[in-house]
C-alpha positions in Angstrom: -10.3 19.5 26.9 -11.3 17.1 29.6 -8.9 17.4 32.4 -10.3 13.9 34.0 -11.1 11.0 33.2 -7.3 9.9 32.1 -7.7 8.9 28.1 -7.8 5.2 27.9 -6.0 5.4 24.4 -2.7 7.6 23.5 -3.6 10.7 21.7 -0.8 12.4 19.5 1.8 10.4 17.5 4.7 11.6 19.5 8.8 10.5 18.6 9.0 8.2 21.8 6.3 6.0 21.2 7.1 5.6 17.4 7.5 1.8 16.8 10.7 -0.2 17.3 9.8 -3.5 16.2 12.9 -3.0 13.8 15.3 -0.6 13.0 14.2 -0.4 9.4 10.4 0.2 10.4 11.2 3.2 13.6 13.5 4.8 10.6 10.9 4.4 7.9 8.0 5.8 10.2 10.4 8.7 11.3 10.9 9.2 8.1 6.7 10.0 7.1 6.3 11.6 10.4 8.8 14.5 8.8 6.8 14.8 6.0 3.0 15.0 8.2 1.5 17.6 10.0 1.1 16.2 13.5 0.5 18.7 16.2 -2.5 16.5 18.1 -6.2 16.2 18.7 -8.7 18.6 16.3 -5.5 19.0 14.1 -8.1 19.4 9.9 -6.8 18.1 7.2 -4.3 18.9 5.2 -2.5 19.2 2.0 0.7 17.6 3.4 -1.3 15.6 5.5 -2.1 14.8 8.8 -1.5 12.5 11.8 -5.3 11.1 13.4 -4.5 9.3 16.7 -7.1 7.8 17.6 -7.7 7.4 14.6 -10.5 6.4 11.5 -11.6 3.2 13.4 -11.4 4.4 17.6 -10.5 4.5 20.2 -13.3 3.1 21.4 -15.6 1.3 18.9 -18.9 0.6 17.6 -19.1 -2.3 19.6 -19.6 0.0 23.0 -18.8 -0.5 26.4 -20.1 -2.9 29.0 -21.1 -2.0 32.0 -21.2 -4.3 35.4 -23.6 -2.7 37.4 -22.4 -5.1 41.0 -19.0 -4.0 40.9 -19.4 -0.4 39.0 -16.9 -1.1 36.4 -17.2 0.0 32.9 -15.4 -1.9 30.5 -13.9 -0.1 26.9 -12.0 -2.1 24.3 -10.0 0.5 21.7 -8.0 0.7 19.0 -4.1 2.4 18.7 -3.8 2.8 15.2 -2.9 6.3 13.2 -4.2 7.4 10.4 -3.5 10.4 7.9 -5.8 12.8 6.4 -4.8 14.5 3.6 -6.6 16.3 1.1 -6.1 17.1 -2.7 -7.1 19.4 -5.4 -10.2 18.6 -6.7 -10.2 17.6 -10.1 -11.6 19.6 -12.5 -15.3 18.4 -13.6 -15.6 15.9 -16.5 -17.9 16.7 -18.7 -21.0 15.1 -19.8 -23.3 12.4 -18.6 -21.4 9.2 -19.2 -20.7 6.5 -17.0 -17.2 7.8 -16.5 -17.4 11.2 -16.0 -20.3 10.3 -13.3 -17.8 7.9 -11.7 -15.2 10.5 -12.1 -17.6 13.5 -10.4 -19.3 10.9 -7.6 -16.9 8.1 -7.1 -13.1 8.8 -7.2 -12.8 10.6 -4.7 -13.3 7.7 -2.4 -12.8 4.7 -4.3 -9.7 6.3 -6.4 -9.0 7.5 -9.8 -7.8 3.7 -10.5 -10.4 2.0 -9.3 -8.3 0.4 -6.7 -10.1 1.6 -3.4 -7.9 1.1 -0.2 -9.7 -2.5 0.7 -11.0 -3.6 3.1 -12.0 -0.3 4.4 -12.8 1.4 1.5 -13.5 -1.7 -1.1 -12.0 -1.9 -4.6 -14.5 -1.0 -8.0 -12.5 -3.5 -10.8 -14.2 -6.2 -10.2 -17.5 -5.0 -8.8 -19.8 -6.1 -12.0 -18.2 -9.7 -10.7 -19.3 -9.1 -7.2 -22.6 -7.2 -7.2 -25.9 -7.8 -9.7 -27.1 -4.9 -11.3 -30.4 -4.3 -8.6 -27.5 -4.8 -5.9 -25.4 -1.8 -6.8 -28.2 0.4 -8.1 -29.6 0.0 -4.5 -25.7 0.5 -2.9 -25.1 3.8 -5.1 -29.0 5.1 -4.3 -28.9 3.9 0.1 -25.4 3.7 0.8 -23.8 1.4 3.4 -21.3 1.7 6.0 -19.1 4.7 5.4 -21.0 5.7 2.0 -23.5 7.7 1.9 -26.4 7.6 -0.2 -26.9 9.1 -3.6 -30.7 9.2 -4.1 -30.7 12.5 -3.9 -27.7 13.6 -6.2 -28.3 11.4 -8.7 -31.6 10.8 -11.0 -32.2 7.3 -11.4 -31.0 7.2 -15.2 -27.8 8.8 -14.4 -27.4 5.9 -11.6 -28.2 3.2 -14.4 -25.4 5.1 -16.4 -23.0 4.7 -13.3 -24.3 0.6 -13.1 -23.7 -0.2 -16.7 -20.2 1.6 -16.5 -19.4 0.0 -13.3 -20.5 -3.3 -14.5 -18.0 -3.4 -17.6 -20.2 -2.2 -20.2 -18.9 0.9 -22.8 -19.2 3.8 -20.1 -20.1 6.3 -22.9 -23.0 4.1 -24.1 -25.8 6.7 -24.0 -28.9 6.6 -21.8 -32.0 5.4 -23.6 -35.5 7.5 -24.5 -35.3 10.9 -22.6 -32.7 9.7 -20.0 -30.2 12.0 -21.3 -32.6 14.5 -20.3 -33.1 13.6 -16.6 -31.4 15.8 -14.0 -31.1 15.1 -9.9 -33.9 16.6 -8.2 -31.4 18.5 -5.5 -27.8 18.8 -7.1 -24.9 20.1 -5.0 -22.7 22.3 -5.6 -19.4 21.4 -5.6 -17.7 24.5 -4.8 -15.0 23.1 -2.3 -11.4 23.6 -3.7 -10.2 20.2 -2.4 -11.4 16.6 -1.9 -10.4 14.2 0.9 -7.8 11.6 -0.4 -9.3 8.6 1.2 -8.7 6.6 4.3 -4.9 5.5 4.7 -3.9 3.7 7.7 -0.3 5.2 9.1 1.6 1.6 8.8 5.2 1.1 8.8 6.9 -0.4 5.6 6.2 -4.3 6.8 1.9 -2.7 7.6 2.1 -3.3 11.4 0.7 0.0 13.1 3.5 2.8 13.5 3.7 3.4 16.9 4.9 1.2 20.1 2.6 -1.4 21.3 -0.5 -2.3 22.5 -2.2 -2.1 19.4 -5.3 -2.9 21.3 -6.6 -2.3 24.6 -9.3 -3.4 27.0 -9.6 -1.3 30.2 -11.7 -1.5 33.2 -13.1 2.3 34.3 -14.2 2.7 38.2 -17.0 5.0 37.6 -17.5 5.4 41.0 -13.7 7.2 41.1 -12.8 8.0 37.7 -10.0 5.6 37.6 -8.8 3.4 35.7 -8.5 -0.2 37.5 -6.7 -2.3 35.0 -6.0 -2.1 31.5 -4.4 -4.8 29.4 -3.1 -5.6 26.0 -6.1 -6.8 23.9 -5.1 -9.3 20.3 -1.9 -10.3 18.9 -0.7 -10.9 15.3 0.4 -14.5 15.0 3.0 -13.9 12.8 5.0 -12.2 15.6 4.7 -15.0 18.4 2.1 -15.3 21.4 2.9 -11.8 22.7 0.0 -10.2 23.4 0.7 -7.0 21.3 -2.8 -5.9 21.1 -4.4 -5.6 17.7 -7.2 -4.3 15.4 -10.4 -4.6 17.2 -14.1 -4.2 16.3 -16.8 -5.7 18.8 -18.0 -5.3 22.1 -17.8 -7.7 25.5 -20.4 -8.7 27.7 -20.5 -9.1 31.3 -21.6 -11.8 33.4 -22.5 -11.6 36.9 -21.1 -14.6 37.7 -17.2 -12.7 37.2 -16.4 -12.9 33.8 -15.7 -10.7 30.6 -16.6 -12.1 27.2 -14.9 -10.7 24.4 -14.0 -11.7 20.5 -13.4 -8.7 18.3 -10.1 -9.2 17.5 -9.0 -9.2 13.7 -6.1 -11.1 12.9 -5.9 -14.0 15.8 -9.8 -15.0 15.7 -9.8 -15.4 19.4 -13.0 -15.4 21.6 -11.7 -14.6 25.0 -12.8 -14.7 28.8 -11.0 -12.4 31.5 -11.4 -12.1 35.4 -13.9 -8.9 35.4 -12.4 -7.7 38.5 -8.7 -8.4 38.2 -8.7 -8.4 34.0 -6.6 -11.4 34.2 -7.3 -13.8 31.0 -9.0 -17.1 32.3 -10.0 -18.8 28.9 -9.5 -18.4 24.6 -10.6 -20.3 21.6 -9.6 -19.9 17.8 -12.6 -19.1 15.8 -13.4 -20.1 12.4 -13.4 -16.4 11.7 -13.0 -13.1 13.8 -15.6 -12.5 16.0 -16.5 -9.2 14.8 -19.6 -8.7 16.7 -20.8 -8.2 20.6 -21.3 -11.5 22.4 -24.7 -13.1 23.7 -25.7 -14.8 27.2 -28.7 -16.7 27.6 -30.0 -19.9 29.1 -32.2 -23.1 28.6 -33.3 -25.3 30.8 -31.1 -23.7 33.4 -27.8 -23.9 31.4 -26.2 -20.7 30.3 -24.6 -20.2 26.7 -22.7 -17.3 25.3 -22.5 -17.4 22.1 -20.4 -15.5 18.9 -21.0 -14.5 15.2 -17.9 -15.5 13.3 -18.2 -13.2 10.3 -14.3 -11.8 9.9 -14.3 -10.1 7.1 -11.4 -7.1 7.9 -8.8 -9.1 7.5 -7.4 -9.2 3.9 -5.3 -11.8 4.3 -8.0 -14.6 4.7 -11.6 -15.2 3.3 -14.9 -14.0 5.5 -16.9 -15.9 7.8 -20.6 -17.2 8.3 -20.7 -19.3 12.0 -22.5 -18.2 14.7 -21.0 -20.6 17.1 -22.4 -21.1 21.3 -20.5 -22.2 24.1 -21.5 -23.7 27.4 -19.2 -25.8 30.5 -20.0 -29.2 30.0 -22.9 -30.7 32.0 
């Protein structure tokens, strides 16, 4: 365990920092923590389940740091958010070579029993023949994407167009045609485990705001130089609850200018694209986006002007459609 540099993000889900935005939510939260395993860092899985802090989605995020080489800051944007990992019994194997049993064997384990998912992390399968073309989800279930791995080597391509047509709506036992029936995986695992992992579940109180105390979201400035930490401030809000900077969800990286700024978007639910002091981390400038800027900034210039510029995809936040602007800024000439 690292004894220095100080963690920029809290790292066990103790009774004092339990939220009290209200009453209800601390005693609700209180209430699931007594039911959780929760004794810190590198605690496995569980049956019961158990507390992650950071958690699924950082800490620290894909995004990455910044670094300033003039001033020998480095500067991190994170996440405070738990989440629980709980495991379950795995189900017994379903037999035969239809669409459901494969979905049942590959699939529900991740994307549920129901169908249902735990969106937007972990998308929902209902309407997937609605969503996706045939060629698109053979290629998803045989790649993989994001958190999903791929299948090419589990599955043989007829029981993957088995998984399609099921997925797509059509009768899940309709049998494979020719010799498909016939075709077996050219490497299949063995599924020998005793338990499966029961998905990805945020630790939310009853209204879905994180269950601890604010910030939500961080950004923090590290003196490599000294291993300290020079500032650190609360990084996205949720609008809902006023202009207080509570910090929030975040997914992105910043970039750093010499001339003394901090660019930064990556925050989910206000869509802001933000500028801070570099040195000081005082907030100079913000903008509304069309969609959150989930992405790491740009700097460039033309004709001796200089830009930075945004991809506005969103796209995490359930409560309001994705994105498709990439959108440049510059001071006025």
């Amino acid at each position: 365990m690292p004894t220095a540099i100080a963690p920029f993000a809290r790292q066990r889900l103790t009774p004092d920092i339990v939220t009290r935005r209200t009453p209800a939510a601390h005693a609700a939260v209180t209430a699931q923590l007594a039911g959780l395993r929760n004794r810190g860092p590198f605690d496995p899985p569980s049956l019961q389940g158990t507390v992650l802090l950071p958690g699924m989605d950082g800490g620290a995020e894909w995004g990455g740091a910044a670094y300033d080489p003039e001033s020998g800051l480095l500067y991190v944007n994170a996440n405070e958010m738990a989440w629980t990992l709980r495991l379950k019994p795995r189900p017994a194997r379903a037999a035969g070579s239809s669409g459901a049993a494969l979905y049942a064997n590959h699939c529900a384990a991740c994307h549920g029993a129901d169908r249902a998912g735990d969106p937007p992390q972990v998308p929902g399968l209902r309407d997937v023949g609605a969503r996706l073309s045939a060629a698109q989800l053979e290629r998803q279930i045989t790649q993989g994407g994001g958190r999903m791995p791929g299948f090419a080597g589990t599955l043989s391509p007829a029981q993957v167009a088995t998984l399609v047509r099921d997925l797509r709506g059509h009768p899940s036992g309709a049998e494979p045609r020719g010799n498909e029936s016939d075709a077996t995986p050219p490497a299949a695992p063995a599924f020998d485990e005793p338990y499966v992992f029961d998905g990805y579940h945020r630790l939310l109180d009853p209204d879905g705001y994180p269950a601890l105390t604010p910030p939500w979201g961080t950004l923090s400035a590290l003196d490599v130089n000294t291993g300290r930490w020079v500032w650190r401030v609360p990084f996205g809000r949720y609008p809902e609850l006023g202009a207080t900077e509570t910090g929030s969800e975040n997914y992105g990286g910043a970039v750093v200018t010499r001339g003394g700024l901090l660019f930064i978007a990556a925050t989910v639910y206000d869509r802001r694209f933000r500028a801070y002091d570099k040195r000081s981390g005082r907030l100079l400038w913000s903008t509304e986006l069309p969609a959150a800027g989930l992405a790491t900034p740009a700097t460039y210039a033309v004709d001796g002007r200089q830009y930075v510029a945004i991809a506005a995809g969103g796209g995490k936040d359930r409560r309001r459609r994705p994105g498709g602007s990439v959108i440049a800024f510059a001071l006025p000439r």
